[in-house]
C-alpha positions in Angstrom: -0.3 -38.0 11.8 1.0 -37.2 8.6 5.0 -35.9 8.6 5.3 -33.2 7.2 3.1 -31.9 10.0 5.5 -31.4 12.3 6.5 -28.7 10.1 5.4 -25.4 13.0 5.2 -23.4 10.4 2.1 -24.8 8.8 0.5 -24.5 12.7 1.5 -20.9 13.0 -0.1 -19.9 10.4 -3.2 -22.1 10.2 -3.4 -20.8 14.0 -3.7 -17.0 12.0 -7.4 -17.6 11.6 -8.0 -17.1 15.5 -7.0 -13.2 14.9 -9.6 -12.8 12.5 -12.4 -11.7 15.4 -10.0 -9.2 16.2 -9.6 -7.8 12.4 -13.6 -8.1 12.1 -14.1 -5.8 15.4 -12.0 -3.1 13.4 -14.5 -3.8 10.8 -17.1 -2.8 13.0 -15.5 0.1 15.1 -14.9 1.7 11.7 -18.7 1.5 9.9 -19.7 3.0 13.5 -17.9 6.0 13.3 -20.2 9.3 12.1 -22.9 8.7 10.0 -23.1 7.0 6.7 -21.7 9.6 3.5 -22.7 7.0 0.8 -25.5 4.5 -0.1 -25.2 1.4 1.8 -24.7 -0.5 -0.9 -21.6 1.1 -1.9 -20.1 1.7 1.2 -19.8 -2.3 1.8 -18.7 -3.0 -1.6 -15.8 -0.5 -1.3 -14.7 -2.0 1.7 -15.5 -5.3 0.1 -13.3 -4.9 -3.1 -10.0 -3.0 -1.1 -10.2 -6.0 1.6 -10.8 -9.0 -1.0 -8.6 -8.4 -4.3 -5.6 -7.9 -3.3 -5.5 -11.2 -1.2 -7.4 -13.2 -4.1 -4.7 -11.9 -6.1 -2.2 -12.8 -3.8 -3.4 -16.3 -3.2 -4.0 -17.0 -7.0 -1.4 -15.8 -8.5 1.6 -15.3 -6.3 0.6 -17.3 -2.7 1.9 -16.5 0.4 4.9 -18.2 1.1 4.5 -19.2 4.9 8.0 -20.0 5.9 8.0 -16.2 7.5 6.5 -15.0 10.6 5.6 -11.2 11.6 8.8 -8.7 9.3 11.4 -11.8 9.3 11.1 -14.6 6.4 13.6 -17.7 5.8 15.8 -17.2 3.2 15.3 -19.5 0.2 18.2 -21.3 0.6 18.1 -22.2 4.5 14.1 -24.2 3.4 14.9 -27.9 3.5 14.0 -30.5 0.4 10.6 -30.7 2.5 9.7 -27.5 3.3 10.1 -26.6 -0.8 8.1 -29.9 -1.4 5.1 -28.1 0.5 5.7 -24.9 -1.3 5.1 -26.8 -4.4 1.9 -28.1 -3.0 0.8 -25.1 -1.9 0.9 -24.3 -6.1 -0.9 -27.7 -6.5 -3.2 -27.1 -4.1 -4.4 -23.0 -5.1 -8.0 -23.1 -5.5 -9.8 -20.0 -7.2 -13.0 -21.6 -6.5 -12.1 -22.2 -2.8 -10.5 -18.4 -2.9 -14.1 -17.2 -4.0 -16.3 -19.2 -1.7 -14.0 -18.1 1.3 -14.0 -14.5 -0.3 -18.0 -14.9 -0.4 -18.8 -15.9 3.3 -16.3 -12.9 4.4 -18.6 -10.6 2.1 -21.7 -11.8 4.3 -20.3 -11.4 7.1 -19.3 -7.9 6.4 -23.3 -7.1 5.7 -23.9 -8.4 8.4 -21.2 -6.4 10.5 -22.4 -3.1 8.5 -25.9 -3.8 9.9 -25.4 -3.4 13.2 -22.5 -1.4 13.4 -24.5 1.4 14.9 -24.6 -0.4 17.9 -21.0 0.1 18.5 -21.1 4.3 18.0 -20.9 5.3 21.4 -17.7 3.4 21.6 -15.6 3.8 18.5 -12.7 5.9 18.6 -12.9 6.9 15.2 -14.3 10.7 14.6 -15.4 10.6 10.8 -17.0 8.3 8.6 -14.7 8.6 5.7 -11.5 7.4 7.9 -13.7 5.1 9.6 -14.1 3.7 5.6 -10.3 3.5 5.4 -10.1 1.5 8.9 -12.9 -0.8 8.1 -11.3 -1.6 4.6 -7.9 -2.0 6.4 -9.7 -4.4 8.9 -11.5 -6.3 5.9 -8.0 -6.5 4.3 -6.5 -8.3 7.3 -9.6 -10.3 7.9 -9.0 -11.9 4.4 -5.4 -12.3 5.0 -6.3 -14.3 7.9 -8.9 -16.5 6.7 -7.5 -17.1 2.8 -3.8 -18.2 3.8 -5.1 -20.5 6.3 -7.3 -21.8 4.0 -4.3 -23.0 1.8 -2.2 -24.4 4.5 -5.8 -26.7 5.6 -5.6 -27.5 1.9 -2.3 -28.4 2.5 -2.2 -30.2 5.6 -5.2 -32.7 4.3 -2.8 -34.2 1.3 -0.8 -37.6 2.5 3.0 -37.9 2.7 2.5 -39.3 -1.0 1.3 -36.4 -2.6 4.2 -34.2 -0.9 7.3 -36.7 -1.4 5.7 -37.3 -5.3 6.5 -33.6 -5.6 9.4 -31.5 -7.1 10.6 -29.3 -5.0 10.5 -25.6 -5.6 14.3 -24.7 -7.0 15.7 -22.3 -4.5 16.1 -19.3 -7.3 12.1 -19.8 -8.0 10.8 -19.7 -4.4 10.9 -15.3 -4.5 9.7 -15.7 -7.7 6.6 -17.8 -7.3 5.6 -16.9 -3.8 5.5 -13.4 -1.8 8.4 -13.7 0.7 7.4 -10.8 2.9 9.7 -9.8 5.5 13.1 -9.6 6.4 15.1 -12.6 5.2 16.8 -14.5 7.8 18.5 -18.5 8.9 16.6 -19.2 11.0 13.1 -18.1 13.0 11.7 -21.1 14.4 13.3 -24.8 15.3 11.6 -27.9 13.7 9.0 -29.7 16.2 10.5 -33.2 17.4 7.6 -35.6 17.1 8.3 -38.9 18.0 8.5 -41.7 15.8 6.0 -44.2 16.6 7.0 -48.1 17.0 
């Protein structure tokens, strides 16, 4: 076991992807309500482009910076020498190729989930087809967010302790400017896991 694994912010949020069947039903309920107002085609790629660009953005250019969880974030200055190590290798570690494969399977499955969304008609609680567009797109959105960030932090958590400790860590004054700190900033959110040292 490599560690900086026993870092629980790195298992919180790789843990995000289990959330994404949720985000994909929303998906679904929303296609289902009414009936369709524009060509297939176009309806998927609406939803498509509001759910995917603004998290390959994200992710390319300004990643997610995981030390937060829910509205509260860390504040730059409570992250240990470690924790701004893996921030660093999050930057070393940003595929745009891996951001587009992950950003192509989640386009599939969205044709896939347009296809049978009549299915689930009789029980969505959405009454139009154009605000069902809006609440499919916001579903899309968050199934993105919860596939793409864990995505980095596997990325991540594959390296060895050499590729981290070889690493600069982020300066303190860079970490808002580099990465999206989203939330409220506080000291403290989680404790550190104690893993034992083995003999």
């Amino acid at each position: 076991m490599r560690s900086f694994w026993s870092d629980p912010y790195l298992w919180i949020h790789l843990a995000g992807i289990a959330a994404l069947p949720l985000s994909l039903l929303i998906c679904l309920l929303g296609f289902a309500a009414g009936d369709p107002i524009l060509p297939p085609w176009l309806e998927i790629g609406l939803v498509a482009i509001a759910g995917i660009a603004p998290i390959a953005w994200m992710q390319s250019q300004k990643p997610f910076c995981i030390f937060s969880l829910l509205f509260v974030a860390l504040r730059p200055e409570r992250l240990s020498e470690l924790q701004r190590k893996l921030l660093a290798l999050f930057l070393v570690r940003r595929s745009p190729i891996g951001i587009g494969l992950v950003a192509l399977v989640l386009v599939l499955i969205l044709r896939w989930i347009y296809a049978i969304a009549p299915v689930a008609e009789a029980i969505t609680p959405i009454s139009s087809h154009g605000l069902g567009l809006i609440v499919a797109a916001i579903g899309f959105l968050a199934s993105n967010l919860f596939v793409q960030v864990p995505f980095s932090v596997f990325l991540v958590m594959a390296s060895s302790d050499a590729d981290v400790m070889q690493l600069e860590p982020i300066p303190v004054d860079q970490v808002a400017k580099r990465f999206l700190v989203f939330g409220i900033p506080v000291n403290q959110i989680v404790p550190p896991l104690d893993v034992p040292k083995s003999t």
